[in-house]
Structure formats: structure tokens, C-alpha cells
PDB file as gemmi writes it, atoms N, CA and C in Angstrom:
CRYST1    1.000    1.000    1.000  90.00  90.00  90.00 P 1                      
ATOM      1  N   UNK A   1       0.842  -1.171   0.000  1.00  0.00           N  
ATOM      2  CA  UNK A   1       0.000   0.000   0.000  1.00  0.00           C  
ATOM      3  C   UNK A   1       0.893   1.240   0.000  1.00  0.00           C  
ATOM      4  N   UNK A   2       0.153   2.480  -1.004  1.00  0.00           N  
ATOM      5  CA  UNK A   2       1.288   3.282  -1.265  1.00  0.00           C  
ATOM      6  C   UNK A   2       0.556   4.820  -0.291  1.00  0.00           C  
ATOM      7  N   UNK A   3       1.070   5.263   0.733  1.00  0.00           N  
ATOM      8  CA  UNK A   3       0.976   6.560   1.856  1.00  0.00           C  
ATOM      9  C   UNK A   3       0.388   7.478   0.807  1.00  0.00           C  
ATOM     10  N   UNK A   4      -0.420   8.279   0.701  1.00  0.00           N  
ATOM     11  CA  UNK A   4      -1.333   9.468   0.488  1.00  0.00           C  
ATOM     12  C   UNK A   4      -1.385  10.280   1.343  1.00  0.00           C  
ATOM     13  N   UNK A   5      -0.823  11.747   1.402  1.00  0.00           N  
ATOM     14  CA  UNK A   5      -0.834  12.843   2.250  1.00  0.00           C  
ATOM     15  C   UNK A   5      -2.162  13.379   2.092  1.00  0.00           C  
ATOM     16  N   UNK A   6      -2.496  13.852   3.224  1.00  0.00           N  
ATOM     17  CA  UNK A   6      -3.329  14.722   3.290  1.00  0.00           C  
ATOM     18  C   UNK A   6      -3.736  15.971   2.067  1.00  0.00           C  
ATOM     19  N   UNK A   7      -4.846  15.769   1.616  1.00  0.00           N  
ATOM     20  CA  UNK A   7      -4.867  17.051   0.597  1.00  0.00           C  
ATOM     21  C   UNK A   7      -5.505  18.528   0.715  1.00  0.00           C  
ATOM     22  N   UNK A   8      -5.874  18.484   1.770  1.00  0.00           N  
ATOM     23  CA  UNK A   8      -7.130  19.163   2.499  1.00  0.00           C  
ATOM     24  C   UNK A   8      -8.442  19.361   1.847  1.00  0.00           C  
ATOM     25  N   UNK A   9      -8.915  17.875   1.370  1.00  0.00           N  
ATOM     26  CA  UNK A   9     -10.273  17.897   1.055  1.00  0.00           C  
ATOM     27  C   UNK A   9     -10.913  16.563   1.689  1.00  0.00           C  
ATOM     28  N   UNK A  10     -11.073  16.994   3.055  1.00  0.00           N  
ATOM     29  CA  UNK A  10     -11.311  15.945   4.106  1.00  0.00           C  
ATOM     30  C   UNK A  10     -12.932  15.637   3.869  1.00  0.00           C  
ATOM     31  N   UNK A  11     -12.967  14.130   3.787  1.00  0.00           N  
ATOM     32  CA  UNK A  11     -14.666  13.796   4.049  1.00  0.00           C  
ATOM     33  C   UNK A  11     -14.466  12.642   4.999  1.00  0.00           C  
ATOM     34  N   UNK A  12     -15.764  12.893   5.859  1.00  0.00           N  
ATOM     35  CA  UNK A  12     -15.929  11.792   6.656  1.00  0.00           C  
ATOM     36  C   UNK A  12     -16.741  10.227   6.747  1.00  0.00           C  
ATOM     37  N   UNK A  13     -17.736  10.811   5.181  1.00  0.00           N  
ATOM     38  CA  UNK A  13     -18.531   9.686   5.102  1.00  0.00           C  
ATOM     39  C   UNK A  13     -18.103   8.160   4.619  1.00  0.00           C  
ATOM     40  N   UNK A  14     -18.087   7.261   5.192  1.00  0.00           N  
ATOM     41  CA  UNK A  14     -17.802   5.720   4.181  1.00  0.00           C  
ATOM     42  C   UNK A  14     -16.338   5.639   5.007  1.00  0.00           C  
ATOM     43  N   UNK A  15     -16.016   4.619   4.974  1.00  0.00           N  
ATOM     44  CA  UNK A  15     -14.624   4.569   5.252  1.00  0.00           C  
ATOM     45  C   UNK A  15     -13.400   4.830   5.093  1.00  0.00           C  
ATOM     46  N   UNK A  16     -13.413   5.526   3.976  1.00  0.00           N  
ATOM     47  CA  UNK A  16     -12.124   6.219   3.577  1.00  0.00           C  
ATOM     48  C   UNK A  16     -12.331   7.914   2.873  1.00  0.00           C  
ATOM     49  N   UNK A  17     -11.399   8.485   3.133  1.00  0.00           N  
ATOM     50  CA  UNK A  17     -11.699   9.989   3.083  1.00  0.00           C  
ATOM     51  C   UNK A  17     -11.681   9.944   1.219  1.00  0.00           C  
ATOM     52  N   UNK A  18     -12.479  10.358   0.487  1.00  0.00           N  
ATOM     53  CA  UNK A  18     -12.318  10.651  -0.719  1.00  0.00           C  
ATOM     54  C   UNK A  18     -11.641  11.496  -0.908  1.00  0.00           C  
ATOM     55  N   UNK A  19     -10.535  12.327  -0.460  1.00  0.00           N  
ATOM     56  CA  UNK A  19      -9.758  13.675  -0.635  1.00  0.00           C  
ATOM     57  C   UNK A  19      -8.565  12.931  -1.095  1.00  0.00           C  
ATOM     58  N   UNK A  20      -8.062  11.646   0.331  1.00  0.00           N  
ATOM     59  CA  UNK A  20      -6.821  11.585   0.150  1.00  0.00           C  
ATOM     60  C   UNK A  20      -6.631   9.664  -0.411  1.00  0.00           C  
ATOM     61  N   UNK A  21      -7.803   9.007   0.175  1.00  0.00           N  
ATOM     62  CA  UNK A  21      -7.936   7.974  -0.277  1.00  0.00           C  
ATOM     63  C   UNK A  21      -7.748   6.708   1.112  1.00  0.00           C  
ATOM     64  N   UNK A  22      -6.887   7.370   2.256  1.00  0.00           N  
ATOM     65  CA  UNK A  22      -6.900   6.766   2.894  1.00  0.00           C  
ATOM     66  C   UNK A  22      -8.173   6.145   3.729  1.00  0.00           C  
ATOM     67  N   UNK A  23      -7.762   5.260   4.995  1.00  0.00           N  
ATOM     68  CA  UNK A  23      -8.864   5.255   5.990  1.00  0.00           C  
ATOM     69  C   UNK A  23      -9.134   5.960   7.161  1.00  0.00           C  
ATOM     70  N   UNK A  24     -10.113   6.241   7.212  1.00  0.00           N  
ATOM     71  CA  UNK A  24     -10.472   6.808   8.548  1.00  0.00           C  
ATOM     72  C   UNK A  24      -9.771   6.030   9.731  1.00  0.00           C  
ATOM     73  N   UNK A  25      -9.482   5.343   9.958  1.00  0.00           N  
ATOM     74  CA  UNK A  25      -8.759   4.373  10.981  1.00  0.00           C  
ATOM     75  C   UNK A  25      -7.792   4.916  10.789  1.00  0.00           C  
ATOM     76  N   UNK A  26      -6.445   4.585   9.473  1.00  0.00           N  
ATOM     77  CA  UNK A  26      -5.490   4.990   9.291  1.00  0.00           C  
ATOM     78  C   UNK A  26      -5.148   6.438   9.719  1.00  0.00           C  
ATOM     79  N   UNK A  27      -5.945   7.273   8.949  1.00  0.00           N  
ATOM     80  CA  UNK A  27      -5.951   8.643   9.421  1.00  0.00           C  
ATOM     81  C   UNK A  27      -5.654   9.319  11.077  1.00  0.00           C  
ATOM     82  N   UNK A  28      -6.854   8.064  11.826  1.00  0.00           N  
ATOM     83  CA  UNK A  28      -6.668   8.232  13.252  1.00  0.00           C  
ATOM     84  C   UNK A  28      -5.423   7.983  13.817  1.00  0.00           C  
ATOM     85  N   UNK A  29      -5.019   6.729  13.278  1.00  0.00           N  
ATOM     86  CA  UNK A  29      -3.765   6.699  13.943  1.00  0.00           C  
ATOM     87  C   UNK A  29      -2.176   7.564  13.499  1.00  0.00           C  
ATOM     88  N   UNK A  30      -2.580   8.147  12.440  1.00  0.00           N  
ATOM     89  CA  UNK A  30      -1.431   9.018  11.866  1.00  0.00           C  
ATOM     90  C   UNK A  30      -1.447  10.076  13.163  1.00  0.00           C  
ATOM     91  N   UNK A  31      -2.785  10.498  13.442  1.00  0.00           N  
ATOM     92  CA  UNK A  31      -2.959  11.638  14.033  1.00  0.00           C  
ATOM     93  C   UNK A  31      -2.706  11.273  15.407  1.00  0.00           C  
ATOM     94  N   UNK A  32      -2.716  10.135  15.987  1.00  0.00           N  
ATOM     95  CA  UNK A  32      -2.240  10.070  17.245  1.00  0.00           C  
ATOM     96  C   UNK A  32      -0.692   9.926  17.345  1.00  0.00           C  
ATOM     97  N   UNK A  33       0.174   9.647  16.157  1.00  0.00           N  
ATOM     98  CA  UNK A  33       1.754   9.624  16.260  1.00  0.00           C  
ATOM     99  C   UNK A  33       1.932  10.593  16.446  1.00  0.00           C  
ATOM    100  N   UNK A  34       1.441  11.629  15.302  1.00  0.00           N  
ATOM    101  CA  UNK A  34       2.044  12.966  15.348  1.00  0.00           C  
ATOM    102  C   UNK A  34       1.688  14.012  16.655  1.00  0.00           C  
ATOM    103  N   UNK A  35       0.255  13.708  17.063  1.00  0.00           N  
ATOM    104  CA  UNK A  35       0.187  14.232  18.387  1.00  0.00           C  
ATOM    105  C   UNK A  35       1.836  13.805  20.129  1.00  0.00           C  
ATOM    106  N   UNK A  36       1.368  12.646  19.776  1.00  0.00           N  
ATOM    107  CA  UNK A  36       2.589  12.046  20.488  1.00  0.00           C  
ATOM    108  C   UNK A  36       3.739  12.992  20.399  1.00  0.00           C  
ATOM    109  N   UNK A  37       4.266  12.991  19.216  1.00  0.00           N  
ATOM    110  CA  UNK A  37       5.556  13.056  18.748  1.00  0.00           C  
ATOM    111  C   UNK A  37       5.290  15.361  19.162  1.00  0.00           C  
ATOM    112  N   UNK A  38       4.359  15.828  19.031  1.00  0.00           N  
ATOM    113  CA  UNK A  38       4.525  16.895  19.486  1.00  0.00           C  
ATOM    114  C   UNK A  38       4.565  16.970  20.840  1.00  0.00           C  
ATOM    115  N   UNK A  39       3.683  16.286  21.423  1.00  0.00           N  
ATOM    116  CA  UNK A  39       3.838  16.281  23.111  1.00  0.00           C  
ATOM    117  C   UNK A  39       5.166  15.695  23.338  1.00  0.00           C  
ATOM    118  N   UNK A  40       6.160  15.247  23.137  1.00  0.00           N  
ATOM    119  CA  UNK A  40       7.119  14.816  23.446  1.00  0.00           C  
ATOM    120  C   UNK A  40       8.168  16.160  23.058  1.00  0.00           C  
ATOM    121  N   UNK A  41       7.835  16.417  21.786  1.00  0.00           N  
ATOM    122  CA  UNK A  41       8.938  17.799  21.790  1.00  0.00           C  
ATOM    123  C   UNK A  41       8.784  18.627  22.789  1.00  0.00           C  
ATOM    124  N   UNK A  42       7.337  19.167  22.693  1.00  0.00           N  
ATOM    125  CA  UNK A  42       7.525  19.936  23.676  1.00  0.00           C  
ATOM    126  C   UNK A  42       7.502  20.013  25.081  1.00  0.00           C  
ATOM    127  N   UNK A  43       7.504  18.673  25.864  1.00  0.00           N  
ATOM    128  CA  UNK A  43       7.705  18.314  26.928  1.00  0.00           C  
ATOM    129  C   UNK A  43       9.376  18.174  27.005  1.00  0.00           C  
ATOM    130  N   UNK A  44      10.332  18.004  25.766  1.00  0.00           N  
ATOM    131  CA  UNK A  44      11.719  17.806  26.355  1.00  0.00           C  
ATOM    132  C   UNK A  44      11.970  19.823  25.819  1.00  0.00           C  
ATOM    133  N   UNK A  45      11.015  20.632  25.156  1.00  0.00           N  
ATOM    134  CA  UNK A  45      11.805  21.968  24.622  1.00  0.00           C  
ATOM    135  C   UNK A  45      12.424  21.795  23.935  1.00  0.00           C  
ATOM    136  N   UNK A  46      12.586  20.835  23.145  1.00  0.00           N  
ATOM    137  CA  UNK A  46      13.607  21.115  22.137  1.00  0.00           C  
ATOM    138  C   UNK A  46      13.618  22.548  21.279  1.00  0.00           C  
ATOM    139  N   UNK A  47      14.929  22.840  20.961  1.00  0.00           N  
ATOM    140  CA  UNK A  47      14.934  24.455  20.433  1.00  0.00           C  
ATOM    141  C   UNK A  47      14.783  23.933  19.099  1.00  0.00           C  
ATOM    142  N   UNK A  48      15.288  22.638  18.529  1.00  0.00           N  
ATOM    143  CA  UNK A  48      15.576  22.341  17.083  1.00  0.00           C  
ATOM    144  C   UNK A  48      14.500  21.567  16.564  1.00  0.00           C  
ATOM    145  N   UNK A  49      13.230  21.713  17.248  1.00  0.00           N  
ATOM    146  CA  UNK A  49      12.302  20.279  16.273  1.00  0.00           C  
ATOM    147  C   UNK A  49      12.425  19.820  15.645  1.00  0.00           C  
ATOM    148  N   UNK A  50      13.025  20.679  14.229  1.00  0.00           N  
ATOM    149  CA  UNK A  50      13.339  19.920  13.000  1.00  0.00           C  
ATOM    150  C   UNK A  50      14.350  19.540  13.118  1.00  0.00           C  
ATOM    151  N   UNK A  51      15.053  18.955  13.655  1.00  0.00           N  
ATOM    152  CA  UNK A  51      16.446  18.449  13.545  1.00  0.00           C  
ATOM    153  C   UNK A  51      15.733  16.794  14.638  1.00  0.00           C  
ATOM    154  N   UNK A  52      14.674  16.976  15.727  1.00  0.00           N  
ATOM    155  CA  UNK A  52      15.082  16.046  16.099  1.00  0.00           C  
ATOM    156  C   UNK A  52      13.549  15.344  15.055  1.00  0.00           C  
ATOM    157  N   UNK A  53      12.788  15.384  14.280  1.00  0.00           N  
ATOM    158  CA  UNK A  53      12.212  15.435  13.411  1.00  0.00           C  
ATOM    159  C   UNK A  53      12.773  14.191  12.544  1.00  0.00           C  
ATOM    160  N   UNK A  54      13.562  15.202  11.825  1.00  0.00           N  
ATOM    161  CA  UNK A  54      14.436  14.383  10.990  1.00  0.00           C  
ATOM    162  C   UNK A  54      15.279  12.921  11.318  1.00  0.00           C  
ATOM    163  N   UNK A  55      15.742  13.092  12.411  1.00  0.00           N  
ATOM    164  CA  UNK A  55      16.457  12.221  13.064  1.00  0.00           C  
ATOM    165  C   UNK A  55      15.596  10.892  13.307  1.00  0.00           C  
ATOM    166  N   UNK A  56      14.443  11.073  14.061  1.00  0.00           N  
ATOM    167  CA  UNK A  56      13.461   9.977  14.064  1.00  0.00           C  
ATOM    168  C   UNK A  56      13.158   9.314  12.622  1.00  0.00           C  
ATOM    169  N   UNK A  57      12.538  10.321  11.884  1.00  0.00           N  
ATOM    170  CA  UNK A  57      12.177   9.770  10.286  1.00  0.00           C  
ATOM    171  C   UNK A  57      13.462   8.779   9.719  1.00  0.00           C  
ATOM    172  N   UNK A  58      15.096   9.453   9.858  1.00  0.00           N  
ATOM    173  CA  UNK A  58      16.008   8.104   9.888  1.00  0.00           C  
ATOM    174  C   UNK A  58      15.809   7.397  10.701  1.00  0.00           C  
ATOM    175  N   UNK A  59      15.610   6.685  11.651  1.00  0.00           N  
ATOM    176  CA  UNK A  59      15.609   5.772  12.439  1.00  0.00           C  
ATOM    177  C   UNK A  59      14.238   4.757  12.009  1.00  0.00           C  
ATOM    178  N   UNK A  60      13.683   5.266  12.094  1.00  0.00           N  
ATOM    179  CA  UNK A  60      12.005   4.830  11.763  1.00  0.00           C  
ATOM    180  C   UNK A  60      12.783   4.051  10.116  1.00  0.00           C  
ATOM    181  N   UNK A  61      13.418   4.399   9.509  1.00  0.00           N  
ATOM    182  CA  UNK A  61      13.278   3.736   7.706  1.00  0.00           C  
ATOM    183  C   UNK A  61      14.803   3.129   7.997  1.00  0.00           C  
ATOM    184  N   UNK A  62      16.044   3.075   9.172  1.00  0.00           N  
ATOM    185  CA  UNK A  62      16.958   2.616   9.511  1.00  0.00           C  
ATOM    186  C   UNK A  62      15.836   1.045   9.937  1.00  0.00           C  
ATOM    187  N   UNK A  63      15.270   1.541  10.666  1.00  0.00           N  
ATOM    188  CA  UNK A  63      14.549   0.501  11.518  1.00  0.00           C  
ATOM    189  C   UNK A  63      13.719  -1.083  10.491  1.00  0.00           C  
ATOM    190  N   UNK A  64      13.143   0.123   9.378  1.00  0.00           N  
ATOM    191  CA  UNK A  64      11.960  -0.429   8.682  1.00  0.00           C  
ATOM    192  C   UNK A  64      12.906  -1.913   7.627  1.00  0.00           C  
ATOM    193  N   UNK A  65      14.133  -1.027   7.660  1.00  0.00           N  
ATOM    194  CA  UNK A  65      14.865  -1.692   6.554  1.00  0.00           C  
ATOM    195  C   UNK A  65      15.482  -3.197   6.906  1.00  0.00           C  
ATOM    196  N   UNK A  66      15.932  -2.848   8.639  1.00  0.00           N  
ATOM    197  CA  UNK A  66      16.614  -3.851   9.058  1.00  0.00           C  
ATOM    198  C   UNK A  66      15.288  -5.142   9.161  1.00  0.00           C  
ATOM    199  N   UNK A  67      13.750  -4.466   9.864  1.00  0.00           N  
ATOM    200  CA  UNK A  67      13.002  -5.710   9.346  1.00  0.00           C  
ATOM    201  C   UNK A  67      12.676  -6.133   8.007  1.00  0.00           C  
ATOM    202  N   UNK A  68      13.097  -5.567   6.920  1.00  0.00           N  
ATOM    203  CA  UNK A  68      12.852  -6.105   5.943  1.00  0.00           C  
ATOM    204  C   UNK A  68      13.710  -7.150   5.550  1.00  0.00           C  
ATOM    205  N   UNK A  69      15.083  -7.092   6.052  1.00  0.00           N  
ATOM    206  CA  UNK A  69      16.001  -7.728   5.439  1.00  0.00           C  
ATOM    207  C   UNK A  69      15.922  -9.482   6.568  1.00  0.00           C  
ATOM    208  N   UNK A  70      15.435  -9.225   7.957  1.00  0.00           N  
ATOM    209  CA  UNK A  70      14.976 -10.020   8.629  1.00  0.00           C  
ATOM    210  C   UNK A  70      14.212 -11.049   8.268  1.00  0.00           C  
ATOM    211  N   UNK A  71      13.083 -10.265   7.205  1.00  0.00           N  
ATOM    212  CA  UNK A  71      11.842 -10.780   7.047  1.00  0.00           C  
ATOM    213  C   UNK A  71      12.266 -11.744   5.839  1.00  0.00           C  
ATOM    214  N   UNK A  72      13.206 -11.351   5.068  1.00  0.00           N  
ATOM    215  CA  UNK A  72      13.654 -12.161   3.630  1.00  0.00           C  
ATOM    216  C   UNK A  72      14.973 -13.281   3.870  1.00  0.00           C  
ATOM    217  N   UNK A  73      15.486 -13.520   5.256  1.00  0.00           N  
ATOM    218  CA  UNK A  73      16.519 -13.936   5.807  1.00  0.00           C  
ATOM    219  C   UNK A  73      15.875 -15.198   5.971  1.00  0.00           C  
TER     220      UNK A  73                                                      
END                                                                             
């Protein structure tokens, strides 16, 4: 399955948003990472968000890769 960003033509009816294509489920849980992931910045202050931002997004596809290669092992 291929990620669809947000387009800002949000609908709620049926199970998947006709804007972006995803699911309403999916959607929910995007929105609870990224909530997370702000309450955590700003509970440590970071001055650089985007730096520690970035850093996760490597780790997260560092991460994704090593189970892939697991998964074909």
C-alpha cells in the first residue's frame, strides 16, 4: 500500500476519506503519532524540532529496513 498525504479535502462519510484515499482508521492513527511526537517535543523543549524530526524519520526507515532484510533472511 502506497501513503497518500493529506490534501485538504477531508470527508468523513464511508470509510475512507475521498480527498486523500486513505482510511479513517489509518488517518486516526497518523494523528495520534504525530500528536505524540509533538507532546514529546515539547515536553523535552527542544529548540531544534526539526532536527530532532528528521532524526526519528532516519531511524524509523533505519529501523523499517533492518526488518525487511529479517523478514527475507
Amino acid at each position: 500500500m502506497k501513503f497518500n498525504p493529506c490534501i485538504d479535502q477531508c470527508t468523513k462519510e464511508g470509510s475512507h476519506c475521498e480527498g486523500c484515499g486513505r482510511s479513517h482508521a489509518e488517518i486516526a492513527g497518523t494523528k495520534q503519532i504525530v500528536q505524540a511526537a509533538v507532546a514529546f517535543i515539547q515536553a523535552q523543549d527542544y529548540e531544534n524540532p526539526d532536527e530532532f524530526v528528521a532524526a526519528i524519520g532516519k531511524s524509523i526507515l533505519k529501523k523499517l529496513q533492518k526488518a525487511r532484510e529479517a523478514g527475507q533472511a
